[in-house]
C-alpha positions as CSV (number, residue, x, y, z in Angstrom):
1,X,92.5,112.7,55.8
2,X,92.6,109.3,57.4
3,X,93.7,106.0,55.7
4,X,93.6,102.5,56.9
5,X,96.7,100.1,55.7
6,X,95.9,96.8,55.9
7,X,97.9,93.6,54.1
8,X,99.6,96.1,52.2
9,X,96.7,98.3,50.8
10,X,95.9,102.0,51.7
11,X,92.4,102.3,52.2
12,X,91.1,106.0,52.2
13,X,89.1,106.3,55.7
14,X,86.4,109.0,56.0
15,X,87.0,110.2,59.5
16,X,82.9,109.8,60.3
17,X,83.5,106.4,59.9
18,X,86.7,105.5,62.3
19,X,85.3,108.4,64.8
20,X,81.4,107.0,65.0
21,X,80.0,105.8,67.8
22,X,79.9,102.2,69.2
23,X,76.9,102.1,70.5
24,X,73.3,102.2,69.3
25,X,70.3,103.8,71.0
26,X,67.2,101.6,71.8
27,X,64.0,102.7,69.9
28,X,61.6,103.7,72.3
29,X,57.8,101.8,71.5
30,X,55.8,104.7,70.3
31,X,52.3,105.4,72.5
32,X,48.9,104.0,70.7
33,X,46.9,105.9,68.8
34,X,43.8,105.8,67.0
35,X,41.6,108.2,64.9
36,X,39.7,111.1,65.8
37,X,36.1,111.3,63.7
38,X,34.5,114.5,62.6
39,X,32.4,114.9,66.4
40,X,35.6,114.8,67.9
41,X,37.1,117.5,66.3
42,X,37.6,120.9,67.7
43,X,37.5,123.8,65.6
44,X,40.3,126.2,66.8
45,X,39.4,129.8,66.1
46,X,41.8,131.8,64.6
47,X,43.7,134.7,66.4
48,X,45.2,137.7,64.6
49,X,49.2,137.7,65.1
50,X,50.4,140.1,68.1
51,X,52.3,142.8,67.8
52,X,55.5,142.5,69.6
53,X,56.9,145.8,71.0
54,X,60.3,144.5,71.8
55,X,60.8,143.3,67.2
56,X,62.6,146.5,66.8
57,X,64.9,145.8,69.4
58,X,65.1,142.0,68.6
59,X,66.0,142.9,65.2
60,X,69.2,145.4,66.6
61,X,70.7,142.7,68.9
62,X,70.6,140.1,66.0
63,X,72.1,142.2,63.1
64,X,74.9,142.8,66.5
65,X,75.8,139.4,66.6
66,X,76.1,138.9,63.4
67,X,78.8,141.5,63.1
68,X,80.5,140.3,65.8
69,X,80.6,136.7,64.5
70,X,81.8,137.7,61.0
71,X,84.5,139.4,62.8
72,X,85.4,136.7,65.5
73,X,86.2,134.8,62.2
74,X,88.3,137.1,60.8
75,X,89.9,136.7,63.8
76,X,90.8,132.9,63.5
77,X,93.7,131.8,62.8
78,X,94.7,128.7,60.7
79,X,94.2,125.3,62.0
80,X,96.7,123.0,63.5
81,X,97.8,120.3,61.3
82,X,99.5,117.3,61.8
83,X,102.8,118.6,59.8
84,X,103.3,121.2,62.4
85,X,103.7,118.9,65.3
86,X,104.5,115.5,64.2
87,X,107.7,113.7,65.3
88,X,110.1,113.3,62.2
89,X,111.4,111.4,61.0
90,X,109.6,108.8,62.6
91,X,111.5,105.4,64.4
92,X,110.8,102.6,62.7
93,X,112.3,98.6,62.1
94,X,111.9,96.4,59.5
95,X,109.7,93.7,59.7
96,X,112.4,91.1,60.0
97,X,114.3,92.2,63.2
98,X,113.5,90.9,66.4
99,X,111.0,91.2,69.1
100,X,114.1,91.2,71.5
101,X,115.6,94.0,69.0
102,X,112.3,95.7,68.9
103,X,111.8,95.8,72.6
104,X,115.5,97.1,73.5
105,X,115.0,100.0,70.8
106,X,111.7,100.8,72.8
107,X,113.1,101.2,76.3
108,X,116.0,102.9,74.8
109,X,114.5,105.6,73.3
110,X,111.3,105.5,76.0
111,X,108.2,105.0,74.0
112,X,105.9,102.8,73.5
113,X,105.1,102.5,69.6
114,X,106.9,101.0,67.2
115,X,105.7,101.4,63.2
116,X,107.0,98.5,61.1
117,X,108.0,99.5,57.6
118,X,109.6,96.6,54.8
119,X,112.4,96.9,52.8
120,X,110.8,99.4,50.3
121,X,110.4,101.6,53.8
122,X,106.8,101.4,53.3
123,X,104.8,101.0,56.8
124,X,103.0,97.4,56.6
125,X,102.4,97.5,60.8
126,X,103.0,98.8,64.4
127,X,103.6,97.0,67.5
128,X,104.0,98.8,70.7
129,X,105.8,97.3,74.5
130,X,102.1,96.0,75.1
131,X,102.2,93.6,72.4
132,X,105.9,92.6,73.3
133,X,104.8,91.8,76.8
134,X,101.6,89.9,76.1
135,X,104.0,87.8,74.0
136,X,106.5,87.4,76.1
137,X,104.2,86.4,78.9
138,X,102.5,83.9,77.0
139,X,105.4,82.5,75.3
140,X,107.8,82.4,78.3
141,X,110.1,80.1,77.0
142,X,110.5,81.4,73.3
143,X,113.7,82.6,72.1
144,X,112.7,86.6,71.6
145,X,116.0,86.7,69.2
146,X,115.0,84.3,66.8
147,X,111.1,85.8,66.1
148,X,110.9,89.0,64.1
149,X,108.5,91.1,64.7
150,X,106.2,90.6,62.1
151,X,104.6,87.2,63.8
152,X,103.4,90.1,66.8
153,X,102.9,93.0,64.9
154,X,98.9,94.8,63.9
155,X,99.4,94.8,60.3
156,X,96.1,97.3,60.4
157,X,97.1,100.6,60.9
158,X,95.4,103.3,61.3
159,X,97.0,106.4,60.0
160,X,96.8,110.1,58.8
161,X,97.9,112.4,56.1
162,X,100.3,115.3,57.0
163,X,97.4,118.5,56.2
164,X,95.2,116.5,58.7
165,X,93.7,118.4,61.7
166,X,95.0,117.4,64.7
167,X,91.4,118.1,66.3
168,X,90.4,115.3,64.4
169,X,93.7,113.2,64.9
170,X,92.6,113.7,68.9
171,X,89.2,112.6,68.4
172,X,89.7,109.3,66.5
173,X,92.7,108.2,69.0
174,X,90.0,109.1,71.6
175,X,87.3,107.1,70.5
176,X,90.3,104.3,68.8
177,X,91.9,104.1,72.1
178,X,94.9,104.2,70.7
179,X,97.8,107.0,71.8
180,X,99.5,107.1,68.8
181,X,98.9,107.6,64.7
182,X,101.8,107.3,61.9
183,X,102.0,110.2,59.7
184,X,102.6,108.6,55.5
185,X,102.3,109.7,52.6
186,X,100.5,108.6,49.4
187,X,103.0,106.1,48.7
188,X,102.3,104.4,52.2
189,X,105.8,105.9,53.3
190,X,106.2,107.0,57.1
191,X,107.5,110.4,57.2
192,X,106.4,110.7,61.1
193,X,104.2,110.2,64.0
194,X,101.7,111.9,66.2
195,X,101.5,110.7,69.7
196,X,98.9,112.0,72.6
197,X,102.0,113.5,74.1
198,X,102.8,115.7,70.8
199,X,99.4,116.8,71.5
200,X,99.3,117.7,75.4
201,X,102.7,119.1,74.6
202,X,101.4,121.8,71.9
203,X,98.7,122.2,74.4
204,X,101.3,123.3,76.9
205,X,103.6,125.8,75.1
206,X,101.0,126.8,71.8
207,X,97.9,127.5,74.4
208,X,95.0,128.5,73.3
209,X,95.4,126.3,70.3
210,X,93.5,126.9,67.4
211,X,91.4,123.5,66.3
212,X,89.0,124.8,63.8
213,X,89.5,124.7,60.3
């Protein structure tokens, strides 16, 4: 399950909608046409059905593979969930430190996404070393101490409940672009984080991972 906080609400996200695609097919013009009258029209003579030596064998090889599919899913094991291989507890700051602040806790514990939470510990926003650069850049002369984090921070956030897949974690950060997702609960609380390196890294040591539901 997928939710969207924005400006302090929790919106419930179906994950067809964050994980659709951008782009819309042209309609191709369909060929003229125009009606046939009764001259025109061919009677087609009918033929009686042919017998096909091979049914019998047809038949086998189907009721085969369904056997073998009902027990491939008996074979399956239980999907990978979010829970199992989310960093907890997450890092986060409050939304009144600094950017300066903000961007020594980065390179100190080397990533690159920061959730913001307020002083309930609820997550209002995320800002990652990106964001700080573009400001910094742009603002080259601004005193990073004395601007909290909250003037740079995305305060829409795109985030996950703990029993969601991680197949589906991995396709909305795909088609998102983004490399990371905060992990809350219903009360908007971060309680962790997935990144696209939690991923590779169950990749590595779980392989083959199990995906499907």
């Amino acid at each position: 399950m997928f939710y969207i906080i924005d400006q302090g609400l929790r919106i419930q996200t179906p994950v067809e909608t964050l994980a659709r695609d951008k782009t819309v097919q042209a309609i191709e013009k369909p060929a003229a046409t125009s009606a046939i009258s009764k001259e025109q029209e061919v009677p087609i003579p009918k033929q009686p059905p042919k017998q096909n030596p091979a049914q019998p064998n047809a038949d086998k090889l189907a009721h085969h593979y369904q056997e073998n599919k009902q027990a491939s899913q008996q074979r399956r094991q239980p999907a990978v969930f979010a829970t199992q291989i989310m960093t907890r507890p997450a890092i986060a700051m409050n939304d009144q430190e600094s950017i300066y602040s903000a961007s020594l806790l980065l390179k100190r514990q080397r990533f690159h996404h920061l959730p913001i939470i307020n002083k309930n510990g609820e997550l209002i926003g995320i800002v990652t070393d990106r964001d700080m650069m573009r400001f910094s850049l742009d603002n080259s002369l601004a005193d990073l101490r004395s601007i909290t984090v909250s003037r740079i921070m995305n305060k829409k956030v795109i985030t996950a409940a703990e029993e969601t897949e991680i197949r589906s974690i991995a396709d909305v950060m795909c088609r998102q672009n983004i490399s990371a997702m905060p992990i809350t609960d219903q009360n908007r609380r971060l309680i962790g984080i997935v990144s696209s390196t939690d991923i590779l890294r169950t990749l590595v040591h779980q392989a083959p991972l199990e995906l499907w539901a």
